[in-house]
C-alpha positions as CSV (number, residue, x, y, z in Angstrom):
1,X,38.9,19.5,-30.1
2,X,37.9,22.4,-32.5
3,X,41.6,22.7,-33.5
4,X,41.4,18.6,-34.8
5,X,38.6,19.1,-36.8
6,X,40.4,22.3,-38.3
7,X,43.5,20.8,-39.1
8,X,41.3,17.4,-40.4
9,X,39.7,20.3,-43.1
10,X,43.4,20.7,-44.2
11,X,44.4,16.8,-44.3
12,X,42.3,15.8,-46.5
13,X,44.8,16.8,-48.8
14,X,47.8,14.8,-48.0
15,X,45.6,12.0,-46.9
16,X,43.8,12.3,-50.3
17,X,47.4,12.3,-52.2
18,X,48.6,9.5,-50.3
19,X,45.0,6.8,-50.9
20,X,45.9,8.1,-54.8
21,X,49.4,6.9,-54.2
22,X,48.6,3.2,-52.8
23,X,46.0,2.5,-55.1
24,X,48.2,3.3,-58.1
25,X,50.7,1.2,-56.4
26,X,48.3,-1.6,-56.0
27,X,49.9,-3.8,-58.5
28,X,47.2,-6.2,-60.8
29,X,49.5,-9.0,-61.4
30,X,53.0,-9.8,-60.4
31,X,55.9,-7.9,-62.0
32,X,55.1,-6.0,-65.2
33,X,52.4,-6.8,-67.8
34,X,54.1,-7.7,-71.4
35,X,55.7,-4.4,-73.8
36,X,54.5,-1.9,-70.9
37,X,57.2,0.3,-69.4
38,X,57.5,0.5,-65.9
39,X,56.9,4.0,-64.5
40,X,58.7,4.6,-61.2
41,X,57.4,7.9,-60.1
42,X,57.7,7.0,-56.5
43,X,59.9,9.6,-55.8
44,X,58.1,12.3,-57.2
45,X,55.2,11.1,-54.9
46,X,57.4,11.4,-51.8
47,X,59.0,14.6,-52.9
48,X,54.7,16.0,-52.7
49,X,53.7,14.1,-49.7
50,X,56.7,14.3,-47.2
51,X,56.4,17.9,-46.7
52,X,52.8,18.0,-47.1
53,X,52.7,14.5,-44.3
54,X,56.0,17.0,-42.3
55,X,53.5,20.5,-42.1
56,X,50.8,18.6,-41.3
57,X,52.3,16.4,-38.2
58,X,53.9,19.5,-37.1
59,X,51.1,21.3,-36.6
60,X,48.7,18.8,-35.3
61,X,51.2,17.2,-32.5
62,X,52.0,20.4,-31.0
63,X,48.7,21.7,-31.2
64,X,47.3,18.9,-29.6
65,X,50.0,18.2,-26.8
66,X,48.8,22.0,-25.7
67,X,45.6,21.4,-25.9
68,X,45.7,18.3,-23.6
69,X,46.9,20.3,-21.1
70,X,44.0,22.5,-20.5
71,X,41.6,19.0,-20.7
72,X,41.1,16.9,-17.7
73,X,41.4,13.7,-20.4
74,X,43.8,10.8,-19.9
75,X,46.5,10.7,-22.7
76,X,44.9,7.9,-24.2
77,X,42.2,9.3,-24.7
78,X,43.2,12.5,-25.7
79,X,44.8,11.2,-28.8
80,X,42.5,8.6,-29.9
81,X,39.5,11.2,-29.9
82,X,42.3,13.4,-31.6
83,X,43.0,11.3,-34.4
84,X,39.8,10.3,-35.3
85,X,38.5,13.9,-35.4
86,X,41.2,14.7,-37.5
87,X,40.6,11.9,-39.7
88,X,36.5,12.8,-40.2
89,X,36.5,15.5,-42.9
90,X,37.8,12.9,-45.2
91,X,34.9,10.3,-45.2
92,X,32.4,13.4,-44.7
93,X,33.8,15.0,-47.6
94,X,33.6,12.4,-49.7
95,X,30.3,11.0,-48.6
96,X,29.5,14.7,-49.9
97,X,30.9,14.5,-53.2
98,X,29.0,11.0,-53.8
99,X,25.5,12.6,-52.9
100,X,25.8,15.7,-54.6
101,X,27.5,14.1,-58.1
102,X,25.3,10.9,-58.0
């Protein structure tokens, strides 16, 4: 389960990138305030995050499906302790940032 934590160190970027992309898709009120232009950058954002999103799946599905192999765990398992030790960097990280800035 080392190799989830690793590659959790390593999606904090792309999941990072892609909280920054919903919350500045969040919209405020429906359809677009008075006299502001509407910036439609989306596919700039998915130009950065498919690739980053594509590296990181490929590494972390085939790592994984290799590693479950030499683990007596049922598949179930397996992935659901996979994902979330993949996912744990990110809140640990920030939690981090929050005590050390403030």
């Amino acid at each position: 389960m080392a190799v989830n934590l690793t590659l959790g160190i390593f999606a904090v970027v792309p999941l990072w990138l892609t909280a920054s992309f919903a919350m500045s898709r969040l919209p405020v009120a429906p359809g677009p305030a008075p006299g502001e232009a509407v910036d439609d950058d989306v596919l700039s954002w998915l130009m950065l995050l498919v690739p980053l999103w594509a590296v990181l799946l490929g590494l972390w599905i085939p790592a994984n499906v290799l590693a479950r192999r030499g683990t007596g765990a049922s598949r179930c398992r397996h992935w659901a302790v996979g994902s979330v030790l993949v996912l744990t960097p990110l809140p640990a990280l920030t939690a981090l940032m929050v005590l050390v800035e403030g």
